[in-house]
C-alpha positions as CSV (number, residue, x, y, z in Angstrom):
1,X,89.9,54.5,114.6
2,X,93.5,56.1,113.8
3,X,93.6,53.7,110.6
4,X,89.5,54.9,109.5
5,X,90.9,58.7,109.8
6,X,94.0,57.5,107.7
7,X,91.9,55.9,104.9
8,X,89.7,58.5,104.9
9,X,92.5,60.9,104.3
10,X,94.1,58.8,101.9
11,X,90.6,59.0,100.2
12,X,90.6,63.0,100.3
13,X,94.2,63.4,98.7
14,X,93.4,61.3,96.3
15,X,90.4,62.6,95.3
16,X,91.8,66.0,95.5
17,X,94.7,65.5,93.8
18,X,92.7,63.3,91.0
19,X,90.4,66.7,90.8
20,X,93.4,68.9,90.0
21,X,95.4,66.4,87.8
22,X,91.7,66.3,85.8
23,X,91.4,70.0,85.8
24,X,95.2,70.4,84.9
25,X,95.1,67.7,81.6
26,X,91.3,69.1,80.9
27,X,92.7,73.3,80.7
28,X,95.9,71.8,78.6
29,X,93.8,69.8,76.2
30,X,91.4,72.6,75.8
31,X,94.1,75.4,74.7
32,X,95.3,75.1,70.8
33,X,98.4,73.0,70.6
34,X,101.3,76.1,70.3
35,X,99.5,77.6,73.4
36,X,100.7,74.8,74.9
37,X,104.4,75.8,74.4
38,X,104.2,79.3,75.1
39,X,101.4,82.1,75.9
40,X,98.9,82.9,73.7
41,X,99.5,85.8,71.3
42,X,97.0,89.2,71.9
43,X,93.8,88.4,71.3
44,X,93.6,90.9,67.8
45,X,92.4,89.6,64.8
46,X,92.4,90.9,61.2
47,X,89.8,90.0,58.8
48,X,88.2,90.5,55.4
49,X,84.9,88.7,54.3
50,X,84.7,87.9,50.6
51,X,81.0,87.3,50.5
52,X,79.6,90.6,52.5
53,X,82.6,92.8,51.8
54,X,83.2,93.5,55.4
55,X,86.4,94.2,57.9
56,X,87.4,93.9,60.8
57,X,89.9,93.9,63.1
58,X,88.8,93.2,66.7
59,X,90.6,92.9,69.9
60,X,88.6,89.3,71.4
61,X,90.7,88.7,74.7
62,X,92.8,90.7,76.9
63,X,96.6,90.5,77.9
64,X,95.0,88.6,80.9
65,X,92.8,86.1,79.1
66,X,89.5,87.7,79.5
67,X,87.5,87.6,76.1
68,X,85.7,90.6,75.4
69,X,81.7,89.6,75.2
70,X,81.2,92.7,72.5
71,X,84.7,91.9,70.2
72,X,83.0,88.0,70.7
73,X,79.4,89.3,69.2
74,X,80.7,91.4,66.4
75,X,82.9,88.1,65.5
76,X,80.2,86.1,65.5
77,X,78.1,88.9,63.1
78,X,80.9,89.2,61.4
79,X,81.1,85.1,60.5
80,X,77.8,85.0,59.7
81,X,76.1,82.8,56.9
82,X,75.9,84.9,54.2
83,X,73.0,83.4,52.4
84,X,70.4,83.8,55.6
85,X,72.3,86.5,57.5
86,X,72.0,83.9,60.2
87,X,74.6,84.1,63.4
88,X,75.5,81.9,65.7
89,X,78.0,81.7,68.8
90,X,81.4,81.0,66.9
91,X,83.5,78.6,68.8
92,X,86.3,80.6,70.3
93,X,88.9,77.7,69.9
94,X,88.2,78.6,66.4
95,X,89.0,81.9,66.8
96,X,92.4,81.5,68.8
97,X,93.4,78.5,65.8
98,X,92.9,81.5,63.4
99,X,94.7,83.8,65.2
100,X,97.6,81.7,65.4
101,X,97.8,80.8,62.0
102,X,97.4,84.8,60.9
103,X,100.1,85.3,64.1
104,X,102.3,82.9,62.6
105,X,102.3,84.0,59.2
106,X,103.1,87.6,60.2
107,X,99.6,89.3,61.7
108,X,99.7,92.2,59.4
109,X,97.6,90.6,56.6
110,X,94.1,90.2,57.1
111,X,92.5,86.7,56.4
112,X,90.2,86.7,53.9
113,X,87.3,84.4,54.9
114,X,85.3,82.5,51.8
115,X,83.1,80.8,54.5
116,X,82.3,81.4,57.9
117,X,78.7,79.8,59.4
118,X,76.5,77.9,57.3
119,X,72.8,78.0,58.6
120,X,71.4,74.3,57.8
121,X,69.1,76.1,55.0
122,X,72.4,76.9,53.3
123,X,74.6,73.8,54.2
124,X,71.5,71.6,52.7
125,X,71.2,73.2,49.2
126,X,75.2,73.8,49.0
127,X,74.5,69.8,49.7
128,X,71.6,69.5,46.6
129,X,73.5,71.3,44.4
130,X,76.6,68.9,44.9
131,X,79.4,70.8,46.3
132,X,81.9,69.0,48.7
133,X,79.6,70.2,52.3
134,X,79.4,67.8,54.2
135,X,75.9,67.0,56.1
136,X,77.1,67.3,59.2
137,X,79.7,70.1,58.9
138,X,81.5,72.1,61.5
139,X,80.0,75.1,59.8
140,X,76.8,74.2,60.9
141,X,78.1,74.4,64.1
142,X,79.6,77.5,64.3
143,X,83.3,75.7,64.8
144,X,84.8,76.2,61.2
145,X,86.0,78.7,58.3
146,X,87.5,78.6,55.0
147,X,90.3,81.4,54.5
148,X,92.9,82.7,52.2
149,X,95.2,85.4,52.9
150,X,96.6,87.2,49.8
151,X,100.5,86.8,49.2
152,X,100.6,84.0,51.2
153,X,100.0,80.4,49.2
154,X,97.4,78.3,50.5
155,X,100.3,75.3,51.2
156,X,102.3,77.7,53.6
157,X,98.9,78.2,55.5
158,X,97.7,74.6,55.1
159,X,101.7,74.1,56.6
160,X,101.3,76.8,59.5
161,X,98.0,75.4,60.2
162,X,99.3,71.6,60.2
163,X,102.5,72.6,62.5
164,X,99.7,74.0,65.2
165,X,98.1,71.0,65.4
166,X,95.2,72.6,66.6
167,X,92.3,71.5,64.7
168,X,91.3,70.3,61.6
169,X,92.8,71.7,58.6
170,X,91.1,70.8,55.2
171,X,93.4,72.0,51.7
172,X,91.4,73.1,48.7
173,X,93.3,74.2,46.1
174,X,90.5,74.6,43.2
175,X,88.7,75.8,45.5
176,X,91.5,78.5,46.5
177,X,91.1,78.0,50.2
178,X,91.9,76.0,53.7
179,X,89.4,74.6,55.9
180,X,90.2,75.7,59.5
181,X,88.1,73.7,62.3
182,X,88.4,73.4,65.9
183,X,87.3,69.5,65.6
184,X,90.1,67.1,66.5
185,X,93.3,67.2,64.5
186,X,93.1,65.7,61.1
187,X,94.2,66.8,58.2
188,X,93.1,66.2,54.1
């Protein structure tokens, strides 16, 4: 009997400890790379939308890490698709990648977003028309953007972005923008 209640407390520790060694790798994979190293910076962002001529600068998550439902829905307005006026629930790993790279490059110049959400409507006929969307973009999914930030070159962002490592980070020149996505890391 003393060896069942053993076994079966073996069993418990390492299911227990197997439960918090899942939790721990599952919190650390889900926070942006340079979280990782340190704390997060405050949760303020900065931005400027090219296609609605809109600000704003929003404070999305408190000095104890508890995002701000309202700052989350004007985001989300904010980064809508322009052509349909369509929102969607933006991704907030998206929004802390952002706020890095803005952070990084010195948080007092707003990011300009060129794109933000793309309804399907919109992402289909940017398709037709034979621009580089992709069919199934991150976008469409509410987990991408395409920035510039005035005075800064689009390599030192595309750079910034890259040393994060938090996403995936797309460089378009002619286009005069970067990609920002909270897919997996990649990089073109």
């Amino acid at each position: 009997m003393s060896s069942e209640v053993l076994s079966q407390s073996n069993r418990r520790d390492f299911l227990r400890t197997v439960t918090v060694g899942t939790a721990l790798l599952v919190a650390r994979l889900a926070l942006p790379a340079e979280a990782r190293a340190s704390r997060l910076p405050a949760g303020r962002i900065s931005l400027y939308n090219l296609q609605t001529d809109e600000r704003l600068s929003v404070t999305y998550r408190t000095d104890n890490g508890t995002y701000d439902e309202a700052a989350l829905d004007a985001l989300n307005y904010f980064l809508r698709c322009h052509h349909t006026n369509e929102t969607t629930t933006m991704d907030v790993q998206l929004i802390e990648f952002v706020n890095l790279v803005q952070q990084r490059i010195g948080g007092r110049r707003d990011i300009h977003i060129v794109s933000g959400y793309r309804s399907q409507e919109y992402n289909e006929q940017l398709i037709k028309m034979g621009t580089r969307a992709a069919r199934h973009s991150y976008h469409v999914s509410g987990q991408a953007v395409d920035v510039q930030i005035p005075g800064v070159s689009l390599r030192t962002i595309r750079e910034v972005a890259l040393r994060l490592g938090c996403g995936g980070v797309g460089y378009y020149p002619r286009g005069k923008f970067v990609h920002l996505d909270s897919g997996p890391f990649r990089h073109w």
